[in-house]
C-alpha positions in Angstrom: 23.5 146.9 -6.2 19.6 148.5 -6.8 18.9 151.5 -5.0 15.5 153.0 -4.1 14.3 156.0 -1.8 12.1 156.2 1.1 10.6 159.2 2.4 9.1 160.5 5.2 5.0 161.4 4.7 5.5 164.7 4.9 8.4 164.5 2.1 11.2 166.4 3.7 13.3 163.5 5.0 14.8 161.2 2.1 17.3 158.3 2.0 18.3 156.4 -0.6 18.5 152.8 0.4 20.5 149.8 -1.2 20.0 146.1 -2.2 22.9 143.9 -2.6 22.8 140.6 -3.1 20.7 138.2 -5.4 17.6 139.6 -6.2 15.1 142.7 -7.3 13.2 145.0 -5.4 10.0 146.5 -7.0 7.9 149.4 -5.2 4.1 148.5 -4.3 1.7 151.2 -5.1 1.8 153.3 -1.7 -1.4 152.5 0.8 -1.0 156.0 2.8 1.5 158.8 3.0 4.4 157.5 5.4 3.7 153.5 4.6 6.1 152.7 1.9 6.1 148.6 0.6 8.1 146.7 -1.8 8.4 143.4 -3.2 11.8 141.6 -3.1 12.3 138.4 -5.3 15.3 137.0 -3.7 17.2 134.2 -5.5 19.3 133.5 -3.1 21.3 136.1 0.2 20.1 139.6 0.2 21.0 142.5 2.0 18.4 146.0 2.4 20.7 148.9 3.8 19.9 152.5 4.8 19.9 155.1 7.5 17.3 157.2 9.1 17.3 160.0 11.9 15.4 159.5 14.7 16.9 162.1 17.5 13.8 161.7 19.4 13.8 157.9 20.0 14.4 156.4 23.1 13.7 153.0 22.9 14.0 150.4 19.9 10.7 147.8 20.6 11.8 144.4 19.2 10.1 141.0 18.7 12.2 140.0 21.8 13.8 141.9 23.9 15.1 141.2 28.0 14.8 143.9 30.8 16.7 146.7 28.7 14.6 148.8 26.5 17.7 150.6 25.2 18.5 151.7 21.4 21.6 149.5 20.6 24.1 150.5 18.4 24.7 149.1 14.8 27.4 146.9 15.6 25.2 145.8 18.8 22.2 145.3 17.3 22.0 142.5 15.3 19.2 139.5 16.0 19.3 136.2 14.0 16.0 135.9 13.4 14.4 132.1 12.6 10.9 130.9 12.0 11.3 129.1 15.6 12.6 132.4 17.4 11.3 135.9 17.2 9.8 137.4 14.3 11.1 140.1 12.1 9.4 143.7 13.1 11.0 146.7 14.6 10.2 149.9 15.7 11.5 153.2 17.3 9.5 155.0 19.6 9.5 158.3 21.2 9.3 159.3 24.8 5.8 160.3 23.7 4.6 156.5 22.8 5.0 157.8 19.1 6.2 155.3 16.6 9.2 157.3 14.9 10.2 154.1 12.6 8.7 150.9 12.0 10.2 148.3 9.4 9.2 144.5 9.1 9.3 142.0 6.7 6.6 139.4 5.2 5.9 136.5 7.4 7.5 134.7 4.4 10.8 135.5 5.8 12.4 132.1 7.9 15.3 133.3 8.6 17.2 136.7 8.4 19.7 139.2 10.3 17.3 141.9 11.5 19.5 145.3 13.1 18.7 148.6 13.4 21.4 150.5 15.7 22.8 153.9 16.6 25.4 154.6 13.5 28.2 156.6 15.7 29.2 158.5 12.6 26.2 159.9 11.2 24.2 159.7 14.5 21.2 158.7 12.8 19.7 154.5 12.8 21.6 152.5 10.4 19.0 149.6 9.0 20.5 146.7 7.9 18.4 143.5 7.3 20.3 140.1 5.4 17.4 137.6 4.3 18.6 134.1 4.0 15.6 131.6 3.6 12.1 132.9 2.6 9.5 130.6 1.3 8.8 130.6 -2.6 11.6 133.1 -2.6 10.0 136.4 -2.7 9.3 138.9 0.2 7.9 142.2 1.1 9.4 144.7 3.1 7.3 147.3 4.7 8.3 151.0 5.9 5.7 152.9 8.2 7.2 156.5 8.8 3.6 157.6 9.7 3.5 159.2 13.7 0.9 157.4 15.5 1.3 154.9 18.6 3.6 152.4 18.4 1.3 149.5 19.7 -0.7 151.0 16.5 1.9 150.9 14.0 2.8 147.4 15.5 -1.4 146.6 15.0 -0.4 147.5 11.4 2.4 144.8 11.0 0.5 142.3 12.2 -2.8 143.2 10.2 -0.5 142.3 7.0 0.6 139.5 8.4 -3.0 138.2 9.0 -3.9 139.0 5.7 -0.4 137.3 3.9 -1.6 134.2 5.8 -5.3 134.5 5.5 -6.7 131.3 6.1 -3.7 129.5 7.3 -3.9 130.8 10.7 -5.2 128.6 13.0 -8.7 129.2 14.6 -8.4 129.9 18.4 -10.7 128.4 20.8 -12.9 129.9 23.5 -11.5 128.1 25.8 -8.2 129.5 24.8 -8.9 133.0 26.7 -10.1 131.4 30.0 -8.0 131.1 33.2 -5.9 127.9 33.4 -4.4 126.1 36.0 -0.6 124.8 35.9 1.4 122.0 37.0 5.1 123.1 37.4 5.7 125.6 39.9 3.2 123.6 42.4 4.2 120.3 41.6 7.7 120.6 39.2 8.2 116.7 37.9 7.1 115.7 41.2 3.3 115.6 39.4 0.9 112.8 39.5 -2.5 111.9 38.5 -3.4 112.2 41.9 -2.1 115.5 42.2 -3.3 116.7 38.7 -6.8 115.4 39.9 -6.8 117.8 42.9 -5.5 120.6 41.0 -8.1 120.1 38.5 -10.9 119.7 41.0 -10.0 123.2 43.3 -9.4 124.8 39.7 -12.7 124.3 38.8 -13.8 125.8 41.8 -11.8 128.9 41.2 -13.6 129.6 37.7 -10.4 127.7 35.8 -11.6 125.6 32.5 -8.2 123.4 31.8 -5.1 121.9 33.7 -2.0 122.1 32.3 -0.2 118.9 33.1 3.9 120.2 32.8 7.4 118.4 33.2 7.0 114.9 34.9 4.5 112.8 33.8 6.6 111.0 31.6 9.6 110.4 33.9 10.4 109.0 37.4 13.9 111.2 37.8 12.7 114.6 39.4 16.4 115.8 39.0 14.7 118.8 36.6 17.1 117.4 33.4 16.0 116.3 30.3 18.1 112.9 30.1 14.8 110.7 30.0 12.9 112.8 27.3 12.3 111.3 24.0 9.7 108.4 24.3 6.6 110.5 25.8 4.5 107.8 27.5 3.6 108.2 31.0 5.8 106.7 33.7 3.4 103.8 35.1 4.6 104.6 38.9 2.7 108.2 38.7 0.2 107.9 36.1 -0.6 104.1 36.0 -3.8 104.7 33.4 -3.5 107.7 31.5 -6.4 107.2 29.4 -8.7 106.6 33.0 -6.8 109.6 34.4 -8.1 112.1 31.7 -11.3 111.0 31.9 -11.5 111.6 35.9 -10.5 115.2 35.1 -13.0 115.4 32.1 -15.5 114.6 34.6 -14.7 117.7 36.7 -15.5 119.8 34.0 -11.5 120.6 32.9 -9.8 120.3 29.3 -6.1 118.7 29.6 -3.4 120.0 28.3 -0.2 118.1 28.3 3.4 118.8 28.2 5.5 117.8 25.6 9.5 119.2 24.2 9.8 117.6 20.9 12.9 118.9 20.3 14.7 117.2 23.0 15.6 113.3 23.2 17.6 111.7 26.2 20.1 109.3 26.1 18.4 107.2 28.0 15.4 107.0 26.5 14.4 103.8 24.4 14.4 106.1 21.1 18.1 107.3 21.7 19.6 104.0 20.4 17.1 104.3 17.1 17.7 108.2 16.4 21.1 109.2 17.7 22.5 109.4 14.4 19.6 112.3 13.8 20.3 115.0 16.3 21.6 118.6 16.0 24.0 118.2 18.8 23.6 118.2 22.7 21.8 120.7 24.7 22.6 119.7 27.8 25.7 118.6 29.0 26.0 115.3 27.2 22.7 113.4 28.4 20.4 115.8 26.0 20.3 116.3 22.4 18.2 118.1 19.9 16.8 115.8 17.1 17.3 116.9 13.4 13.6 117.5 12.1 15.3 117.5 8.6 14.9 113.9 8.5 11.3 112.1 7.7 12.0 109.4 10.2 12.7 112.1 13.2 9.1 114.0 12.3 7.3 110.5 11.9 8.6 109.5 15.2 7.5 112.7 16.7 4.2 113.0 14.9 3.1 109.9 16.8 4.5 111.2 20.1 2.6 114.1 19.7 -1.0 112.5 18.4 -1.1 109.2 20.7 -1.9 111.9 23.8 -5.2 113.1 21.8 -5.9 109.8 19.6 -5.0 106.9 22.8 -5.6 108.9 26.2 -8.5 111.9 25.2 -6.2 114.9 25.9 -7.7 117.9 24.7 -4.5 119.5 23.8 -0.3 119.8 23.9 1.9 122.5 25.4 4.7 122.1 23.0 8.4 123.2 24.9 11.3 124.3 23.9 10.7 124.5 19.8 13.3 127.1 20.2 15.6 124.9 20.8 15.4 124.2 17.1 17.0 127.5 16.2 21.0 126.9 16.8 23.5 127.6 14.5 26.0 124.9 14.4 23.7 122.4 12.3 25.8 119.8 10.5 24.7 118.2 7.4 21.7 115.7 7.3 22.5 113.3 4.6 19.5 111.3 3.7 17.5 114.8 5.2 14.8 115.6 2.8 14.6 119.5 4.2 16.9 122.4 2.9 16.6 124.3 6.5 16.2 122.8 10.2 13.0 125.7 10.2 11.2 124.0 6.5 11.8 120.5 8.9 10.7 122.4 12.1 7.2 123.5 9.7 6.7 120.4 8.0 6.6 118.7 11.4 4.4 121.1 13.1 2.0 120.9 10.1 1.8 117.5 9.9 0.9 117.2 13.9 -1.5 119.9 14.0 -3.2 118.2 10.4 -3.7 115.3 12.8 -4.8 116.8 16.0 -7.3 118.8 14.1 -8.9 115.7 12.1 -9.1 114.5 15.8 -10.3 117.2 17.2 -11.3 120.5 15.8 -10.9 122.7 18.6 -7.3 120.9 20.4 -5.0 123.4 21.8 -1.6 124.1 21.3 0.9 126.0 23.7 3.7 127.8 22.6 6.1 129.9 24.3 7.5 133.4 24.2 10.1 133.7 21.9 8.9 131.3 19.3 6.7 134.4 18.0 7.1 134.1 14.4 4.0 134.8 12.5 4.6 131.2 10.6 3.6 129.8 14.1 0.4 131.5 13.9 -0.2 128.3 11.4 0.1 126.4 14.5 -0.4 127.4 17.7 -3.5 128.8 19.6 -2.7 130.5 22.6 1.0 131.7 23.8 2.7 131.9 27.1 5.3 134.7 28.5 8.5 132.9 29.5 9.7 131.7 32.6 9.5 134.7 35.3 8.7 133.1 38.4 7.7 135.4 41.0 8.1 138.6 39.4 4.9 140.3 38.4 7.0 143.3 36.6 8.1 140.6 34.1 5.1 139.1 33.5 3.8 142.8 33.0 6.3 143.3 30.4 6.4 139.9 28.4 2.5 139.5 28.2 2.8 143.0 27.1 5.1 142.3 24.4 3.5 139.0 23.5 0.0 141.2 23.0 1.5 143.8 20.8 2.8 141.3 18.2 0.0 137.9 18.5 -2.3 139.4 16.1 -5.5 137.2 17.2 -3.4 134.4 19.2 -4.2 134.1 22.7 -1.5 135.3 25.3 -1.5 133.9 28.5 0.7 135.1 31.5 3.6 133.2 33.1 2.2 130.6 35.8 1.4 133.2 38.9 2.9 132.3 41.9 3.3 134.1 45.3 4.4 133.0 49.2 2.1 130.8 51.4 2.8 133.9 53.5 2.7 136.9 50.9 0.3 140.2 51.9 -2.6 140.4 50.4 -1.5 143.1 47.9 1.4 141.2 47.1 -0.6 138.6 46.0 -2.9 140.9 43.6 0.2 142.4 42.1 0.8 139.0 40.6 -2.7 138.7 39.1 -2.3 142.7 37.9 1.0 141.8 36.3 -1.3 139.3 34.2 -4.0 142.0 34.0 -3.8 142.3 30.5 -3.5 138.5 29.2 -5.3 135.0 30.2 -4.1 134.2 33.6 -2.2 130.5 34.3 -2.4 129.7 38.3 0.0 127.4 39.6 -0.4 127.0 43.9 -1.5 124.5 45.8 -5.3 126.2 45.4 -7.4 124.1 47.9 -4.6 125.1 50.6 -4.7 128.8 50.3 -6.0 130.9 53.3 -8.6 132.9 53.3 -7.4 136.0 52.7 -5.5 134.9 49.7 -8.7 132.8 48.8 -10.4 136.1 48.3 -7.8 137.6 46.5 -7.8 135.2 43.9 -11.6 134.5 43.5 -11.8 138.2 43.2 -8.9 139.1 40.4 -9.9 135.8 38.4 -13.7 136.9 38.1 -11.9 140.5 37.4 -10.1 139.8 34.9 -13.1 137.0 33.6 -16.1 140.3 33.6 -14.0 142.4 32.1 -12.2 140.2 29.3 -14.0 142.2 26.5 -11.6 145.2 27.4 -8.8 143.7 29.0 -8.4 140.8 26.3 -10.2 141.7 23.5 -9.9 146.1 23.3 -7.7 147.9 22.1 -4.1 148.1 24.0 -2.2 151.4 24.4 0.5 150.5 26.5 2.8 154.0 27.7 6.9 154.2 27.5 8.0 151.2 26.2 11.4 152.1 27.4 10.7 151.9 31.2 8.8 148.6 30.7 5.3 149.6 30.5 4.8 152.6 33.2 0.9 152.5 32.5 -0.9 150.2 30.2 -4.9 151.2 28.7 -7.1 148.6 27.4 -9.9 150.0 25.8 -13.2 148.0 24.8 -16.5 148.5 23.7 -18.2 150.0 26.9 -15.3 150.6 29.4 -11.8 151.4 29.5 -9.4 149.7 31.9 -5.8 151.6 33.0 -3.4 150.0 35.0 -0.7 152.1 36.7 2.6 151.3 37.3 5.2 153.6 38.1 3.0 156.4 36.6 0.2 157.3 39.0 -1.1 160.2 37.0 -4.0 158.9 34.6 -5.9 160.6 32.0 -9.6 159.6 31.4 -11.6 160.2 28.4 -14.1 157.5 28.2 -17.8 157.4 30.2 -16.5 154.2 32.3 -12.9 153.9 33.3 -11.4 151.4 35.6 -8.3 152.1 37.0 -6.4 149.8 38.9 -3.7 151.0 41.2 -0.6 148.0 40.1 1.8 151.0 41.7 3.2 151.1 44.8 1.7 154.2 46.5 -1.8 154.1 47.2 -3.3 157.7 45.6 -3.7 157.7 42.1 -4.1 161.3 40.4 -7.1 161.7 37.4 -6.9 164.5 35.0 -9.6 165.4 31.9 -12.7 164.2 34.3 -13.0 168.5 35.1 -16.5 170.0 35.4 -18.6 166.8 34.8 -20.2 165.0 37.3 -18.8 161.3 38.5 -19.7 158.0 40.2 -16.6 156.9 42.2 -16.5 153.8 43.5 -13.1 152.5 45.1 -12.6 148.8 45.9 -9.4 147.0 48.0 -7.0 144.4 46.5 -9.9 141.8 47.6 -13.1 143.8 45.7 -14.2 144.9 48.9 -16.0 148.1 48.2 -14.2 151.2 50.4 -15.9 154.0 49.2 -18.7 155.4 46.9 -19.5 158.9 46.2 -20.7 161.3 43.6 -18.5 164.4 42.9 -17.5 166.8 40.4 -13.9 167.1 40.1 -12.0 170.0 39.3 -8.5 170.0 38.1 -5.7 167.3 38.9 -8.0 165.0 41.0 -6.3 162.7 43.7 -8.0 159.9 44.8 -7.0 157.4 47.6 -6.9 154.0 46.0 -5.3 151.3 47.9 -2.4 149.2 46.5 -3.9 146.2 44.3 -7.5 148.4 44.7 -9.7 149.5 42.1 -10.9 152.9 41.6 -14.4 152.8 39.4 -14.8 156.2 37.7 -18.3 156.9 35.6 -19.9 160.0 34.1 -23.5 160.4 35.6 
């Protein structure tokens, strides 16, 4: 056992924490007061152990995380993480937004057990982190005690982790931040080249630059299983000429994107016979299993899958499913594999592909998915979706949220938005201001919407289009991570977007603020605007201007802003 200290900046609060296991730990020269690093050269299983008090926390933010923001306990709290699923960052925040505690570890780290819980005992977090597979085996674990916002301690993490990878990390595209349009809630695996075509065509209209083609294309069963997966060619009922297809929706001005899950091979596909010998086990029921990327000849066969799209058809890149499906724990041994780990095969295979897409085509795009969020996958992917929330713009509030705070420079896109043929009008902004703060994927039947929703969504996608440099590129200060985001702030170079949620009470600062009323109650209340004269300009969930005036407000300000509106505040 080694044992080595950690302080707070100020110096008052000490703990002495412990490394068991096989390896060293050596402190780094420190970078600031508060931001403590060490080097660990791990030989094989170590363990990092100490506790901290953080009375004032209220919420532990984690890589993932479903709808409870809660601080776990220590015998609650532990998350496998794997190169495939997650990544390995925490931090405790404050009801304030302040970051009390934030630890991660090196993006070096494949796989670990990351916990930090309520000890009952002590009443104080008890850290505990058990590294199992790291990559030439040394890592650095990094302590930030230092109070600041905890979207900026998190901007800290992933600043190291940009610059342990350097020039590993794949470039992303334009394109990558642009509205997209998506197959699967419109069409599920009931998708065709026709119907891609018409997507792709009203899309365009709409201001979108790609079609996602999803689940479908390379099947005939719409049953929503898996049991025909494995092969990835294009059934010939649905999509007779791919190749032609592609180049019909090239010549409407759209990249293609195509759906892919690698991981998953059906027993009735024509590769089953060949590779059933080289899965992980079934997924689903007994008609899906998970191939073993451990073995050369189950990343060769998938390497082709995954190129012939690009190489044969023109594709201009892959939404690759379900790579978390990689990260189980029951793996049996893989005689003949030429990979310690299932996540060294899972890398080996996602390096050759994207080596091979990228000699194809420099700027291809590749989907992943909320929770493959490891910073290894920033090797890899370009942009990154929320997962499946169908319907719920609260989710997709949360989870492009979450995606943001930890993507470093990796696109985020929301969940496909979808709403009733017969939604409100402000029901169907709430969906696009769920998305405010990410790239927004559409997926209705766009050339059948009525007018009023027609407006809507001409009028949130060139939104969120004009004012990408804040709401994509700026600075984001989400508020109270532990009720799911009550207000979020974006702020750019020249103006400062605020969405409100369940906190209607906004605080502006900057000469041009935009606030956007995503609550339910139309008044929103400004304070910090007192004594200086300002241009108000309020618009409805459409952009229709209501009101404009020039005033000079005194105190706690209420302004009437419709539901899904837009209150415009500068300083004349």
């Amino acid at each position: 056992m080694t044992s080595f200290e950690i302080r707070s900046p100020d110096g008052r609060t000490r703990r002495t924490a412990t490394l068991t296991g096989e390896g060293t730990i050596t402190p780094r020269p420190p970078e600031a007061a508060g931001l403590q690093s060490y080097e660990v050269a791990a030989g094989g299983a170590v363990t990092l152990r100490w506790t901290w008090p953080a009375e004032d926390a209220v919420t532990l933010w984690r890589a993932t995380q479903d709808s409870r923001r809660n601080l776990p306990t220590d015998w609650g709290a532990h998350r496998e993480i794997r190169s495939v699923r997650s990544a390995p960052v925490a931090t405790l925040v404050d009801a304030q937004d302040r970051a009390l505690l934030t630890i991660s570890l090196s993006a070096s780290v494949r796989v670990c057990d990351f916990a930090v819980g309520v000890n009952e005992e002590t009443a104080e977090q008890l850290i505990e982190l058990t590294v199992t597979d790291v990559e030439d085996d040394c890592f650095t674990l990094r302590i930030d005690t230092r109070p600041q916002h905890f979207a900026d301690a998190l901007r800290g993490v992933t600043d190291a982790w940009t610059a342990e990878l350097g020039d590993r990390i794949a470039r992303v595209p334009d394109v990558a931040r642009t509205a997209m349009y998506s197959t699967w809630y419109s069409d599920h695996q009931h998708v065709s080249a026709e119907s891609v075509e018409r997507h792709a065509r009203a899309g365009a209209a709409y201001g979108c630059t790609a079609v996602i083609v999803d689940d479908g294309w390379q099947t005939d069963d719409t049953r929503r299983g898996y049991a025909y997966c494995g092969d990835w060619e294009p059934t010939s009922q649905t999509f007779p000429d791919m190749a032609e297809h592609v180049r019909r929706v090239h010549d409407l001005g759209q990249r293609y994107v195509l759906w892919l899950a690698p991981p998953l091979i059906g027993v009735h596909s024509k590769a089953w016979a060949r590779l059933k010998d080289r899965t992980l086990g079934f997924a689903d029921g007994e008609v899906t299993a998970v191939l073993d990327p451990r073995y050369p000849e189950v990343r060769e066969h998938l390497v082709e899958c995954c190129v012939r799209p690009v190489r044969d058809w023109g594709v201009d890149g892959l939404k690759l499913d379900f790579i978390d499906s990689w990260a189980r724990d029951d793996v049996p041994a893989a005689p003949g594999g030429d990979c310690t780990s299932v996540d060294e095969g899972v890398e080996r295979f996602l390096q050759d592909v994207t080596d091979e897409l990228r000699r194809l085509r420099a700027d291809v795009l590749i989907e992943f998915r909320q929770d493959y969020v490891h910073p290894r996958l920033w090797q890899f992917g370009t942009f990154l979706r929320a997962g499946d929330c169908a319907l719920d713009p609260v989710e997709n509030r949360v989870r492009t949220v979450d995606c943001r705070l930890l993507a470093g420079d990796r696109a985020v896109h929301s969940d496909m938005l979808l709403w009733h043929p017969q939604a409100s009008a402000e029901n169907v902004a709430q969906q696009f201001i769920g998305a405010l703060f990410s790239t927004p994927q559409v997926s209705m039947e766009l050339d059948a919407l009525s007018p009023e929703h027609a407006r809507v969504v001409r009028h949130w996608l060139g939104f969120m289009r004009d004012h990408a440099d804040a709401l994509l590129h700026g600075v984001l200060l989400p508020s109270r991570a532990d009720a799911r985001y009550t207000q979020v702030r974006a702020v750019g170079s020249s103006e400062t977007v605020i969405a409100t949620f369940a906190n209607p009470v906004v605080r502006v600062s900057d000469p041009c603020t935009l606030v956007v009323n995503g609550g339910a109650d139309g008044r929103i209340y400004v304070e910090g605007a007192d004594d200086r004269p300002v241009e108000l300009v309020v618009s409805d969930c459409a952009g229709v201007e209501l009101s404009r005036s020039r005033t000079t407000p005194a105190g706690l300000w209420a302004i009437d802003v419709p539901v899904g509106g837009v209150a415009r505040i500068v300083r004349t």
